[in-house]
matplotlib code that plots the C-alpha trace (Angstrom):
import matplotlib.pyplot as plt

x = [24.3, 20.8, 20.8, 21.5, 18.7, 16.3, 17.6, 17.5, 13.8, 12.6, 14.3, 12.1, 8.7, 9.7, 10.7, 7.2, 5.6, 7.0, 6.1, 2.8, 3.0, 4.1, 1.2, -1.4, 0.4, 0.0, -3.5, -4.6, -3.6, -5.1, -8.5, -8.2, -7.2, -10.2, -7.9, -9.4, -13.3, -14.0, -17.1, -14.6, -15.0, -11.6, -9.9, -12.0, -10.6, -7.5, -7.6, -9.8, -6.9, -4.1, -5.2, -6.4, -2.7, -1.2, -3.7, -2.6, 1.2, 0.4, -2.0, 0.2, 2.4, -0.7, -1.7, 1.7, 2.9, 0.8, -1.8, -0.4, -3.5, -3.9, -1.0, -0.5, 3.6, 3.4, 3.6, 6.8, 7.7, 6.5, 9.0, 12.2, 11.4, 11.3, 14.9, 16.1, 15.4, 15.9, 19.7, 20.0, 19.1, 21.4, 24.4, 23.8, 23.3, 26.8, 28.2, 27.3, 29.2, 32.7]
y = [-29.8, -29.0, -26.2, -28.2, -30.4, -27.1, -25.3, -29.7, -29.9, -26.4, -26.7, -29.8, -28.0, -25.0, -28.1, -29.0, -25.4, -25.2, -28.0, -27.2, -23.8, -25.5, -28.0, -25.2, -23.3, -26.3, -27.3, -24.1, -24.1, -27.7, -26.1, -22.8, -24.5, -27.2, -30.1, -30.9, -30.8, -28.7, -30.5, -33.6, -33.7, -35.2, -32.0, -29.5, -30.9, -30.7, -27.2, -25.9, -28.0, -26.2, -23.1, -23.0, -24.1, -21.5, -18.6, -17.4, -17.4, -15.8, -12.8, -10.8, -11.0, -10.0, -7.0, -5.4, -6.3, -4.3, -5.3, -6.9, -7.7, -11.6, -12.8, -13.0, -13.2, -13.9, -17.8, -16.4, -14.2, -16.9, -19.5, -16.8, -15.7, -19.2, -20.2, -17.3, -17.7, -21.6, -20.2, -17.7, -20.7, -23.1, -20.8, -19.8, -23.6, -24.4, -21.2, -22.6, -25.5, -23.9]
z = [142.1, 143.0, 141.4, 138.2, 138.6, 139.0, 135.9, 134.3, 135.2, 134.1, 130.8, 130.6, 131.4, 129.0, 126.1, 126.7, 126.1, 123.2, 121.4, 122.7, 120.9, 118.0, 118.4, 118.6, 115.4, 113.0, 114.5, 114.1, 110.4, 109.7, 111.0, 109.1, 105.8, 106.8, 106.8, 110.3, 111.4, 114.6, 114.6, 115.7, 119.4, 119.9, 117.4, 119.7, 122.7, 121.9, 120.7, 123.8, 125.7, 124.4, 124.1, 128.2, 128.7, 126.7, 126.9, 130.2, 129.1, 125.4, 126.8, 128.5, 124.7, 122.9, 125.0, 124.6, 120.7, 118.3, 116.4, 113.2, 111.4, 111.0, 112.1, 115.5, 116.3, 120.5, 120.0, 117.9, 121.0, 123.7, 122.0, 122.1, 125.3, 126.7, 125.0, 126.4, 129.9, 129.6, 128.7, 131.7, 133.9, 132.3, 132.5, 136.1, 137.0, 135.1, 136.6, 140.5, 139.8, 138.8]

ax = plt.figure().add_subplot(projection="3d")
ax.plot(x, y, z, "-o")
ax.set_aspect("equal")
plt.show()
């Protein structure tokens, strides 16, 4: 049962990644097609915000995929890889309780 919980609660944090991936994706289009002023304090906060919380996850990605020109697939990678392990952990915390 506690196991549950554990694989409940990280499925949460990893829920939470994502849509701050997917937060950084559209913001990062609303600044590049100037919809949204980085001279906004509040826009730059949030983009220096979410980037520090996702840099550290989305380097490792970048270093290893090769360079595709402009568009940079690890938040694409990141998002996969998260659903993936966030299935591993489900199915071992269902598997415990059989």
């Amino acid at each position: 049962m506690l196991l549950l919980t554990l694989s409940q609660i990280i499925s949460y944090l990893i829920n939470i990644i994502i849509i701050l991936v997917i937060v950084q994706f559209v913001l990062s289009l609303l600044i590049s097609f100037n919809v949204v002023n980085t001279r906004n304090d509040f826009v730059v906060a949030i983009w220096r915000a979410v980037n520090a919380l996702l840099d550290p996850m989305l380097r490792p990605i970048r270093r290893i995929m090769p360079d595709t020109g402009a568009i940079d697939f690890s938040p694409l990678i990141l998002i996969i890889g998260l659903n993936i392990l966030n299935i591993i952990l489900q199915n071992l915390a269902y598997g415990s309780i059989a």
